[in-house]
DRENDO-1510 file (C-alpha; in Angstrom, 1 decimal, always signed):
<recs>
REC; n; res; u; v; w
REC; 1; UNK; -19.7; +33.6; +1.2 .
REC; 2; UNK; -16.8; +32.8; +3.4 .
REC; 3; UNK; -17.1; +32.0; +7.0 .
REC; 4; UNK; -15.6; +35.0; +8.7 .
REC; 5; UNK; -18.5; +37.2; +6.3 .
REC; 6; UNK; -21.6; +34.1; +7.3 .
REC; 7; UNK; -20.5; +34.6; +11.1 .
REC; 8; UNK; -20.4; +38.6; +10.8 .
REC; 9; UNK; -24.3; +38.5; +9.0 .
REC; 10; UNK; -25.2; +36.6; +11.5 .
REC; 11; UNK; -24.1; +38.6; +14.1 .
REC; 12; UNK; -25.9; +41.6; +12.8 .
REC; 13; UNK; -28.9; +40.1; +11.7 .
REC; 14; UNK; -29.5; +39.1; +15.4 .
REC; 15; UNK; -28.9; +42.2; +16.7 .
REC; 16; UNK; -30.6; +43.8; +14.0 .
REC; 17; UNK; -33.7; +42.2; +15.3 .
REC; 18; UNK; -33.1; +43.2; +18.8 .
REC; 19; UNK; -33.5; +46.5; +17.5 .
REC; 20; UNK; -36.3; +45.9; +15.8 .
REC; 21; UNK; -38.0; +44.5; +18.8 .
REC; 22; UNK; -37.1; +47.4; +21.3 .
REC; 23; UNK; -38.0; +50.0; +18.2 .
REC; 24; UNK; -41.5; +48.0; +18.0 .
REC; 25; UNK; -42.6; +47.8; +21.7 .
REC; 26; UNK; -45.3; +49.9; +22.6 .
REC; 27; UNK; -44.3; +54.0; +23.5 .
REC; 28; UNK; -42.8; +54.0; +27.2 .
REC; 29; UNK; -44.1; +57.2; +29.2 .
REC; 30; UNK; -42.1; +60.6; +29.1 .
REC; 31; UNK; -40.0; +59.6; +32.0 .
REC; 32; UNK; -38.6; +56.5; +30.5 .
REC; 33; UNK; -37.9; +58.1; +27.0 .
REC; 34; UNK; -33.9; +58.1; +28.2 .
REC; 35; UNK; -33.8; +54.3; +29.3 .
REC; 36; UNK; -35.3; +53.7; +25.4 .
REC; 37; UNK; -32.4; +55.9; +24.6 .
REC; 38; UNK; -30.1; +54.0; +26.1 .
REC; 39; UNK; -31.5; +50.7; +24.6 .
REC; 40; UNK; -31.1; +51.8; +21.3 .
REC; 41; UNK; -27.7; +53.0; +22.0 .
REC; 42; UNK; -26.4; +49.6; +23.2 .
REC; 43; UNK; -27.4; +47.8; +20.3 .
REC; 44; UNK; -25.7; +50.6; +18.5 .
REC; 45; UNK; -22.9; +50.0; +20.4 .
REC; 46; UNK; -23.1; +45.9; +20.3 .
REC; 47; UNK; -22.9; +46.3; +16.4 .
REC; 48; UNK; -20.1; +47.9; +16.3 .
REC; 49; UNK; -17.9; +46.1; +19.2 .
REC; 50; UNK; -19.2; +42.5; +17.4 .
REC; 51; UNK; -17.9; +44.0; +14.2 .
REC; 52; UNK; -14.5; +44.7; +15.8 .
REC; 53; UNK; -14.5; +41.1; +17.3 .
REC; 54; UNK; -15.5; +39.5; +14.3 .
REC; 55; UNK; -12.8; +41.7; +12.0 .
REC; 56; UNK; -10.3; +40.9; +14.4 .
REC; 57; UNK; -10.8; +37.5; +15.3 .
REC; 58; UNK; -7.2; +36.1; +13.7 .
REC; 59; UNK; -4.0; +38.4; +13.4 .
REC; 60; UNK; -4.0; +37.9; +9.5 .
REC; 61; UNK; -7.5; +37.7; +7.9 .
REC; 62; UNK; -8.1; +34.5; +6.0 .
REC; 63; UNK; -10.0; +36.4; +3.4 .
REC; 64; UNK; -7.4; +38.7; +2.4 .
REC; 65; UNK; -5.2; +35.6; +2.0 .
REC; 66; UNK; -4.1; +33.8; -1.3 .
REC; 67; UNK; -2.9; +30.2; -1.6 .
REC; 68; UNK; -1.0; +28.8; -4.3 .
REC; 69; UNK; -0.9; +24.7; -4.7 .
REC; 70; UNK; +1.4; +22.9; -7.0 .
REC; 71; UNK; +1.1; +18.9; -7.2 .
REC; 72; UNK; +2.3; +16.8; -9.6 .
REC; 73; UNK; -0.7; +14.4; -10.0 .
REC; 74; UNK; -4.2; +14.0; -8.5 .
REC; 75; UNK; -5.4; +10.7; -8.2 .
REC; 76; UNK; -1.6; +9.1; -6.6 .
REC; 77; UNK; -3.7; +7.8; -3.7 .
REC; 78; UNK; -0.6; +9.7; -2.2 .
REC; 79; UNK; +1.6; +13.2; -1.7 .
REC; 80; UNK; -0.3; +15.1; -4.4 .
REC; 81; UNK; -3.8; +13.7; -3.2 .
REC; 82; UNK; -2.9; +14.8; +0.4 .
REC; 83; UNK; -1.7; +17.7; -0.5 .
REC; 84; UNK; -4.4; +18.8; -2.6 .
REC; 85; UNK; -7.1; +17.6; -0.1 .
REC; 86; UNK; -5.7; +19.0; +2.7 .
REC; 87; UNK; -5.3; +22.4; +1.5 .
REC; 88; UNK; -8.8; +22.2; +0.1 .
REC; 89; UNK; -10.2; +21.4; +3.5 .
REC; 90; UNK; -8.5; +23.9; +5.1 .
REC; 91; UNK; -9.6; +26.8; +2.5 .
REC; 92; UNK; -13.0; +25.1; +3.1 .
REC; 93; UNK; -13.0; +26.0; +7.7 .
REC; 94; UNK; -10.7; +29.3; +7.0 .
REC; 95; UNK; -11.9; +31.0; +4.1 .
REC; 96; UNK; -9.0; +31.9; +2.0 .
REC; 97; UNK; -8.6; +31.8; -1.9 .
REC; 98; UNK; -6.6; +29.1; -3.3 .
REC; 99; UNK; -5.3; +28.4; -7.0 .
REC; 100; UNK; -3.3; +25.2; -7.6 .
REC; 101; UNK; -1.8; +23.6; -10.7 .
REC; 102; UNK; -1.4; +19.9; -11.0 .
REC; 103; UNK; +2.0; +19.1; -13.6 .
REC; 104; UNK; +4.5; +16.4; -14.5 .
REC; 105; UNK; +7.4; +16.9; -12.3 .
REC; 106; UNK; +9.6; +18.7; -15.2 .
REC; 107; UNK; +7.3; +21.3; -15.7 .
REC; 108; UNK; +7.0; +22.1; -12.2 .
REC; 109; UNK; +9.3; +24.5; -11.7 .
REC; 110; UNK; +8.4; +26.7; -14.9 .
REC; 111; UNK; +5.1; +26.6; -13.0 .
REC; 112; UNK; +6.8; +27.6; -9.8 .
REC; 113; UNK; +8.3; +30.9; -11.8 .
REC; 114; UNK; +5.3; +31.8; -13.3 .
REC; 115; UNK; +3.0; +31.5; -9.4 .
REC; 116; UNK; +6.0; +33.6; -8.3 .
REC; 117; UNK; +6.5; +36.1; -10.8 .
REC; 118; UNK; +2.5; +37.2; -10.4 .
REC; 119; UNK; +3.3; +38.0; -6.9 .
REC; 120; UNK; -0.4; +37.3; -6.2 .
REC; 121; UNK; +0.0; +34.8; -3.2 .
REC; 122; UNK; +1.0; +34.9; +0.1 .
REC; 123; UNK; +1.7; +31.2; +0.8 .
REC; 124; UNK; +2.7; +28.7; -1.8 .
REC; 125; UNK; +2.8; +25.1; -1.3 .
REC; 126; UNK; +4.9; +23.0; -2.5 .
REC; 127; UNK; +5.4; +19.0; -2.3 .
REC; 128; UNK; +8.5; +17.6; -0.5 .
REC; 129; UNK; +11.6; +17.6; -2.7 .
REC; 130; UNK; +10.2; +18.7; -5.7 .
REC; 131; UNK; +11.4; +21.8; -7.2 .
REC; 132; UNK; +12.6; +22.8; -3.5 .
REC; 133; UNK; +16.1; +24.2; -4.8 .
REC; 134; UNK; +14.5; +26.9; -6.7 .
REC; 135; UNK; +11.6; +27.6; -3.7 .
REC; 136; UNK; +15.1; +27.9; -1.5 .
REC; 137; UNK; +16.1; +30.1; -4.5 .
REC; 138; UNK; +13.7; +32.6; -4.2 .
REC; 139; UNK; +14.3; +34.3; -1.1 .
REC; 140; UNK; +16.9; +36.4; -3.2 .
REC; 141; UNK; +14.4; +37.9; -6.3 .
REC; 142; UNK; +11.0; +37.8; -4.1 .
REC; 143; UNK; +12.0; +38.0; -0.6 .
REC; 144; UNK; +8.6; +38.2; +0.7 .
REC; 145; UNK; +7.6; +35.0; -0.2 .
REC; 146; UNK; +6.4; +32.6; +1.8 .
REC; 147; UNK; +6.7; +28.2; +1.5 .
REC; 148; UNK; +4.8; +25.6; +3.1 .
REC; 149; UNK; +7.2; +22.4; +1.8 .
REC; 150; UNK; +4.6; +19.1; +2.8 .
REC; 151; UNK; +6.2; +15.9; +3.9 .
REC; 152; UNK; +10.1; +17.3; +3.7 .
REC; 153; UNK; +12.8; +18.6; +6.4 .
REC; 154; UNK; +14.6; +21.3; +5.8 .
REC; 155; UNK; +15.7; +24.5; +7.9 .
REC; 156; UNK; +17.4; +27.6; +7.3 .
REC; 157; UNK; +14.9; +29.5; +5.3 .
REC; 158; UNK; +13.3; +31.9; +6.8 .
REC; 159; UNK; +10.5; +32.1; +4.3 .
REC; 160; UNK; +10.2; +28.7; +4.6 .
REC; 161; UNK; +8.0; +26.5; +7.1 .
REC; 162; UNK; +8.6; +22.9; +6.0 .
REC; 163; UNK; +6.0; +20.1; +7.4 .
REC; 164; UNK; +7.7; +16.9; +8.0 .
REC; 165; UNK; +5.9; +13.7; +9.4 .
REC; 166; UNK; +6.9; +10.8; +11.6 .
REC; 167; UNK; +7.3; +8.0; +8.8 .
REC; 168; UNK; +9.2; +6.1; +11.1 .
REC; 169; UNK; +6.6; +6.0; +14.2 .
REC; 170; UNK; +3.9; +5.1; +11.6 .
REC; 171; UNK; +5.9; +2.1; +9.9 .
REC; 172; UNK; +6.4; +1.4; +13.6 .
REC; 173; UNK; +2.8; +1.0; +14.3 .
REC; 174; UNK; +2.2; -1.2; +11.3 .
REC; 175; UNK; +4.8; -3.3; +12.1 .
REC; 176; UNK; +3.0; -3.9; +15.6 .
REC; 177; UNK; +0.0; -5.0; +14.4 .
REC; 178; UNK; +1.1; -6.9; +11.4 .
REC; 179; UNK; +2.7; -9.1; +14.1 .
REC; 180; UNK; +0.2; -9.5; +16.3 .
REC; 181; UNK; -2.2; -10.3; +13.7 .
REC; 182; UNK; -0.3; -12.9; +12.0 .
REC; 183; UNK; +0.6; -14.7; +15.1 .
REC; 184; UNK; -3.0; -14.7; +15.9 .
REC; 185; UNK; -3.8; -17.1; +12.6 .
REC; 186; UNK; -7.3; -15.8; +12.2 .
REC; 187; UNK; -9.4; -13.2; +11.8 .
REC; 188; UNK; -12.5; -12.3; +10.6 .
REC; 189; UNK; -13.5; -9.7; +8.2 .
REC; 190; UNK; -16.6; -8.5; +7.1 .
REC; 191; UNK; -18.5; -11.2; +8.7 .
REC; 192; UNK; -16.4; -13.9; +6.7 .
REC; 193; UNK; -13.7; -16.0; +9.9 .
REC; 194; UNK; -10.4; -16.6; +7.9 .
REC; 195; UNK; -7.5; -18.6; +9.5 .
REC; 196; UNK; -4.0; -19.3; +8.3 .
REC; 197; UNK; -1.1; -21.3; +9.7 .
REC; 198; UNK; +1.6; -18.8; +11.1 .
REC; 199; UNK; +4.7; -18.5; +8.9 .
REC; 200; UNK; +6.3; -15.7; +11.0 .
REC; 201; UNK; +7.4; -14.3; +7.8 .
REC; 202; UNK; +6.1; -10.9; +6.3 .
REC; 203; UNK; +6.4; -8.6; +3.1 .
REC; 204; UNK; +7.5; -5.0; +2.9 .
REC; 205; UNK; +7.5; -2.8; -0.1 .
REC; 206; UNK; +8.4; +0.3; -0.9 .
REC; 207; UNK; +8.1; +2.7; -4.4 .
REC; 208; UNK; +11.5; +4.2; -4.6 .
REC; 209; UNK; +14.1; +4.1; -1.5 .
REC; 210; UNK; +14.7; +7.5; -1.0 .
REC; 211; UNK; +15.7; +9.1; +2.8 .
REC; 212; UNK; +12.3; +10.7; +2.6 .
REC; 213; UNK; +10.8; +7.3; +2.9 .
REC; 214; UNK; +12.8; +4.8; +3.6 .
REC; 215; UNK; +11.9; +5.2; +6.8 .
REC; 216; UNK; +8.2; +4.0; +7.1 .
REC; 217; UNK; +10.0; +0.7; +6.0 .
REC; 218; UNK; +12.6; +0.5; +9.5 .
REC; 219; UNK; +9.7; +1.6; +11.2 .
REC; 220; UNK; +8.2; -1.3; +10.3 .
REC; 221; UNK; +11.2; -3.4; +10.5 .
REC; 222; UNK; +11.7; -1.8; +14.0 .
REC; 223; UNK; +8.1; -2.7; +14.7 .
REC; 224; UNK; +7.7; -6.3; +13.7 .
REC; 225; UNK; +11.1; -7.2; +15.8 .
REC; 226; UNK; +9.7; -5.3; +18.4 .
REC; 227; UNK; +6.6; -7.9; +18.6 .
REC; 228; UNK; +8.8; -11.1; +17.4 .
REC; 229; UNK; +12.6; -10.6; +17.2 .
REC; 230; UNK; +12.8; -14.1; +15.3 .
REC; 231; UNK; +10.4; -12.7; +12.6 .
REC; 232; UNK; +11.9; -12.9; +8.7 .
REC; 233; UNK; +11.2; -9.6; +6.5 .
REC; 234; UNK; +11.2; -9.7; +2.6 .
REC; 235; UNK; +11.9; -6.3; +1.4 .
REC; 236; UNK; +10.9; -5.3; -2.3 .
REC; 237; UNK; +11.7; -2.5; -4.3 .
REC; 238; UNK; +9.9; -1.3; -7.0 .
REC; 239; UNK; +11.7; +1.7; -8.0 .
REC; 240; UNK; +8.8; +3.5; -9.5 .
REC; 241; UNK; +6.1; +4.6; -7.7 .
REC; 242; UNK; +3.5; +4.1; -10.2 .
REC; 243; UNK; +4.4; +0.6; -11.6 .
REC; 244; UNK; +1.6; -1.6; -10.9 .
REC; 245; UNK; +2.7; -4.3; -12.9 .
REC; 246; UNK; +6.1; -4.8; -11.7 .
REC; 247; UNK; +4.5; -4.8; -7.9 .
REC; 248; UNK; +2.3; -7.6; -8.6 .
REC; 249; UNK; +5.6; -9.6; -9.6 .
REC; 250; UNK; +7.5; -8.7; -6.3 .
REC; 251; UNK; +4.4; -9.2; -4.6 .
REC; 252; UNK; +3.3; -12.6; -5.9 .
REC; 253; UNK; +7.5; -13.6; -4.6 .
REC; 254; UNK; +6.7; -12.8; -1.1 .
REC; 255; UNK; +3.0; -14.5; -1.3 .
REC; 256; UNK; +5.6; -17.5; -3.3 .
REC; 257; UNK; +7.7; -17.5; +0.0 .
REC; 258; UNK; +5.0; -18.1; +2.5 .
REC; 259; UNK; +3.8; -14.4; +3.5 .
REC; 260; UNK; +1.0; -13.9; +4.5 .
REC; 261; UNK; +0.8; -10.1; +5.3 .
REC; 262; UNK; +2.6; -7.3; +3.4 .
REC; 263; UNK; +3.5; -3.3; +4.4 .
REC; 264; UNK; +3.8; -0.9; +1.7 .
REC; 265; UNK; +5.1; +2.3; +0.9 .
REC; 266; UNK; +4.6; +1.9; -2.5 .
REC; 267; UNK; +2.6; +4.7; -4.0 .
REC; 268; UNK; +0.4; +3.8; -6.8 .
REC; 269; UNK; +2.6; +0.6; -7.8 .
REC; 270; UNK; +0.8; -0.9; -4.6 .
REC; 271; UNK; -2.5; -1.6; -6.9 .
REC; 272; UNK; -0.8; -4.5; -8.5 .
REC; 273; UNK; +0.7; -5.9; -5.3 .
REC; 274; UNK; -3.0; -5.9; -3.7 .
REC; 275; UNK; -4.3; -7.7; -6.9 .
REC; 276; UNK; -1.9; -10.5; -6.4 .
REC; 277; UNK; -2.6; -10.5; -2.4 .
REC; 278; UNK; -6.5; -10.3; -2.8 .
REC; 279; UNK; -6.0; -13.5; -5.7 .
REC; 280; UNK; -4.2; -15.0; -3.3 .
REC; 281; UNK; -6.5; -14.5; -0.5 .
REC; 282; UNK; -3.5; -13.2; +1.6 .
REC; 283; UNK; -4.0; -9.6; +3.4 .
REC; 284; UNK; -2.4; -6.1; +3.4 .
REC; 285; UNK; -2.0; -3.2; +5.9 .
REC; 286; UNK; -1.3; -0.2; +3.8 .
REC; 287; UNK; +0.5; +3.2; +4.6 .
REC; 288; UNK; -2.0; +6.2; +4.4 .
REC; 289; UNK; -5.7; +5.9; +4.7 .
REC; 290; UNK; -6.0; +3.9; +1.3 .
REC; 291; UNK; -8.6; +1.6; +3.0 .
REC; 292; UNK; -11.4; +2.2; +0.7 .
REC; 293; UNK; -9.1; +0.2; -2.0 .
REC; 294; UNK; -10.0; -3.0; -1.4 .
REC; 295; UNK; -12.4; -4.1; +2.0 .
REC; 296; UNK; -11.4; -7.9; +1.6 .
REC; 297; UNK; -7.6; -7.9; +1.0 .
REC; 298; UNK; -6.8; -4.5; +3.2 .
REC; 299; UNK; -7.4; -5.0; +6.7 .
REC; 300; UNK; -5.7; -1.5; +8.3 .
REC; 301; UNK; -3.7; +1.5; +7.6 .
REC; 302; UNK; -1.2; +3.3; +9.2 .
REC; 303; UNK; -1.2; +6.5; +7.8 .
REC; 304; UNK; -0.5; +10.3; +7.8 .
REC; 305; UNK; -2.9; +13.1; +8.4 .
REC; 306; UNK; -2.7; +15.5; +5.8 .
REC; 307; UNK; -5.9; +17.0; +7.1 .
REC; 308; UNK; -4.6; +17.7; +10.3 .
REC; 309; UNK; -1.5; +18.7; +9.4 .
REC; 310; UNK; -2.5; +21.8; +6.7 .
REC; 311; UNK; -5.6; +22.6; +10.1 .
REC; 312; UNK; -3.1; +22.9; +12.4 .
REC; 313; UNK; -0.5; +25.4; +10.5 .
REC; 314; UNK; -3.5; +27.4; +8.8 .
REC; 315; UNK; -4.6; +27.8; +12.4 .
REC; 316; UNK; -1.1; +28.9; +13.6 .
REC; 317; UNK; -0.5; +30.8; +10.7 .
REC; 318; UNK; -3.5; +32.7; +10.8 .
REC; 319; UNK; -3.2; +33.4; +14.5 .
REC; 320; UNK; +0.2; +35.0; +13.5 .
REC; 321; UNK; +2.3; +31.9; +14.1 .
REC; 322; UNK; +5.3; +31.6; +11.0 .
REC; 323; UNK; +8.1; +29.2; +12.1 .
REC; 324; UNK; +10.4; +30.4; +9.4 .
REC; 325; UNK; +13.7; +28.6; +8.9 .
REC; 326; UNK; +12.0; +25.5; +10.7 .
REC; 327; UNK; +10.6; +21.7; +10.3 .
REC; 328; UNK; +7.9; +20.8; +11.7 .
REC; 329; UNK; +7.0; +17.9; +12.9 .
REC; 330; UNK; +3.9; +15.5; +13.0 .
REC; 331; UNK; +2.9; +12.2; +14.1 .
REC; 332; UNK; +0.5; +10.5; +16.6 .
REC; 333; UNK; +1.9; +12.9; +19.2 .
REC; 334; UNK; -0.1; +15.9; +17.4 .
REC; 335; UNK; -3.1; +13.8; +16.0 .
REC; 336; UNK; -2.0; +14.2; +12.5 .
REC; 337; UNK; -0.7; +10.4; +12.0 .
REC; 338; UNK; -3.3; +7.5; +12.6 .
REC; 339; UNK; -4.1; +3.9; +12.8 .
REC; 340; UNK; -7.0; +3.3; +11.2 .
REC; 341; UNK; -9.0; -0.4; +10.9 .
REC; 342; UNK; -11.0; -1.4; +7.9 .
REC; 343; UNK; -14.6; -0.9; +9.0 .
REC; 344; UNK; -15.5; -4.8; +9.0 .
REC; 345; UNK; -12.6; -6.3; +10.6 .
REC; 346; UNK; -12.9; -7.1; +14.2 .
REC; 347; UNK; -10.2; -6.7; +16.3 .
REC; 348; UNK; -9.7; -9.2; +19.3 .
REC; 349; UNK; -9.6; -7.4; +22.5 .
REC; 350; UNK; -6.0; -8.3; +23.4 .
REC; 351; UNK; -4.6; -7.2; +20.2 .
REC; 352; UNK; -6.7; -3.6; +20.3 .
REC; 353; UNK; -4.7; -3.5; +24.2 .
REC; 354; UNK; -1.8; -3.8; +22.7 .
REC; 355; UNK; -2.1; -1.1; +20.1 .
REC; 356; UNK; -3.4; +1.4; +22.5 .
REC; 357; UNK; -0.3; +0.3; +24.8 .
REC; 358; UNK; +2.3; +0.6; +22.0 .
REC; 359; UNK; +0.8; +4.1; +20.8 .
REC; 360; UNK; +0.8; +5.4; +24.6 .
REC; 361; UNK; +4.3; +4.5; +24.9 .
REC; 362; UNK; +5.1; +6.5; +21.4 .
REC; 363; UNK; +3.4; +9.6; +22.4 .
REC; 364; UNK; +5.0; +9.1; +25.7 .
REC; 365; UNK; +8.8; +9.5; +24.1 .
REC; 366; UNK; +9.3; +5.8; +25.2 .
REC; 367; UNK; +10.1; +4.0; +21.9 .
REC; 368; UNK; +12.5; +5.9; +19.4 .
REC; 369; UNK; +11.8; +3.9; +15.8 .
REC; 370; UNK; +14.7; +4.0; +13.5 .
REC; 371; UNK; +14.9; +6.3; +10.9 .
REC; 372; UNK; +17.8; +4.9; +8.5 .
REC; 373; UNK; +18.9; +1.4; +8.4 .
REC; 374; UNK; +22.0; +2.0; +10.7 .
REC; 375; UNK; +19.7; +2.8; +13.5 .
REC; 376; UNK; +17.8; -0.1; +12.7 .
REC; 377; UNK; +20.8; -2.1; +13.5 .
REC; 378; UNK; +21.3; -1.0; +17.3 .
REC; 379; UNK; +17.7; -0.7; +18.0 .
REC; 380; UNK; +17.4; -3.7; +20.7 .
REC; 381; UNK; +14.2; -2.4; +22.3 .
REC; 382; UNK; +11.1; -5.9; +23.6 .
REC; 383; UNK; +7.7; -5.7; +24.2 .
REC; 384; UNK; +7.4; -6.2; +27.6 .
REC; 385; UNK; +3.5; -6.1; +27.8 .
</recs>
């Protein structure tokens, strides 16, 4: 039973037994027969005005609503997981029906073709780049189609509401703290106090450099200079996102070079750089909420909300909110980006004051984090405390 059909039972269930009690209560004299009258009527008419409110309580029902989801594989510890999930939860509060189809990325758009030819859906969802062109396409054969594209920009479309995060703010953010914490030279995790000696050097990885994430990696960047303008930043590439084996290589260089913390936007691939940091007894702060990992080796995450993000346009949407032609953005300034700490790592007092500082002066529109590596070039800003 969805929730809109739960909340309407309940509704009349409860009034049902108000009726029952005023239809049970012992015979009133002749001159109070109307008042009973009167009773009955305004349950009568409760019913019926709580049916209308409950019927009516978004512009476009959820249950009369059909979600298509196409991912290309479940289980990335990445886009497909967060888009899947997030849909899912959101299906889960609203109450709509939802099909989705997980498939290699070639196949995808014969799967797009066959979702749209059905003409059974009234929002499809779709993963960033992939098989956009021919979602863009579509407007011509099935113009009533509507796209959510997760974790891309793009504008024009008017059957098309794209969801794009702030990667630079949360590279930003991860940058802070990796700074802080490695200047610190100790810390202690899960009741265990490790210390190291400074090195004021750091690791950064990323899957594949592509303008869609490239910038978590100057946010970072931007955020380690930021904290320590002197700081030196190996940068790996992986160019796969699922190539674990290749990511323990980089990552064992940048361990080899005295790092003693590392950043990653590195998809899957990053399983094989945390094996090489956790043998090495070095840490990692990881993009997204992949703290569950490792609760050693991985000590926070900077990450997006994909939650958030799919509650907050299901929400709009079903209010009868569709940004067509738009991007939409998210970060920590709409609660769907985070920081997150590993549950058994306590954080020093002066280095929590700092993140909240930092994060206040984000949301605040104080500190724009570069985007591209040219704006990574002129950004000059200091933390002044």
């Amino acid at each position: 039973m969805d929730n809109m059909a739960k909340r309407l039972t309940a509704v009349i269930l409860t009034l049902a037994m108000a009726f029952a009690v005023c239809a049970c209560a012992a015979p009133a004299a002749p001159a109070e027969a109307p008042a009973e009258a009167t009773s009955e009527e305004a349950v009568e008419e409760a019913v019926e005005e709580a049916v209308e409110e409950t019927a009516s309580e978004y512009a476009i029902d959820p249950a009369d609503t059909t979600v298509g989801v196409i991912v290309q594989k479940l289980g990335d510890k990445s886009l497909s997981d967060m888009t899947y999930n997030g849909v899912l939860a959101a299906q889960d509060k609203y109450g709509f029906e939802m099909d989705f189809t997980e498939c290699g990325e070639t196949d995808m758009a014969m799967v797009l073709e066959d979702y749209l030819a059905s003409e059974e859906y009234d929002l499809l969802v779709i993963m960033s780049y992939h098989v956009f062109d021919e979602a863009n396409a579509a407007l011509e054969t099935y113009p009533d189609q509507k796209f959510v594209v997760f974790d891309y920009q793009a504008e024009g479309n008017p059957n098309i509401v794209a969801q794009k995060f702030n990667k630079n703010e949360i590279g930003f953010m991860a940058g802070v703290f990796t700074s802080v914490i490695e200047a610190k030279g100790e810390l202690t995790l899960n009741g265990t106090k490790y210390t190291w000696e400074p090195t004021n050097k750091f690791g950064a990885m990323i899957g594949v450099e592509v303008p869609t994430t490239v910038d978590t990696i100057t946010g970072f960047y931007a955020g380690i200079q930021y904290m320590n303008p002197e700081a030196e930043i190996l940068y790996t590439t992986v160019g796969s996102w699922a190539d674990q084996t290749k990511a323990k290589e980089l990552a064992q260089t940048t361990i080899d070079a005295g790092c003693n913390f590392m950043f990653h936007n590195a998809g899957g691939s990053f399983l094989g750089a945390l094996e090489a940091f956790k043998e090495a007894g070095k840490f990692c702060v990881v993009y997204d909420d992949t703290l569950y990992l490792d609760s050693n080796a991985i000590i926070a995450a900077s990450a997006r909300d994909g939650n958030a993000v799919f509650d907050r346009f299901f929400n709009e949407y079903f209010n009868g909110t569709w940004n067509g032609g738009q991007t939409e953005e998210n970060g920590f300034f709409n609660g769907c980006a985070k920081f997150l700490y590993q549950e058994g790592l306590e954080v020093p007092e002066d280095i929590a004051a700092v993140m909240d500082d930092v994060l206040a002066k984000i949301q605040a529109g104080e500190i724009a984090a570069p985007s591209t590596w040219e704006e990574l070039e002129t950004f000059d800003l200091k933390y002044d405390g």
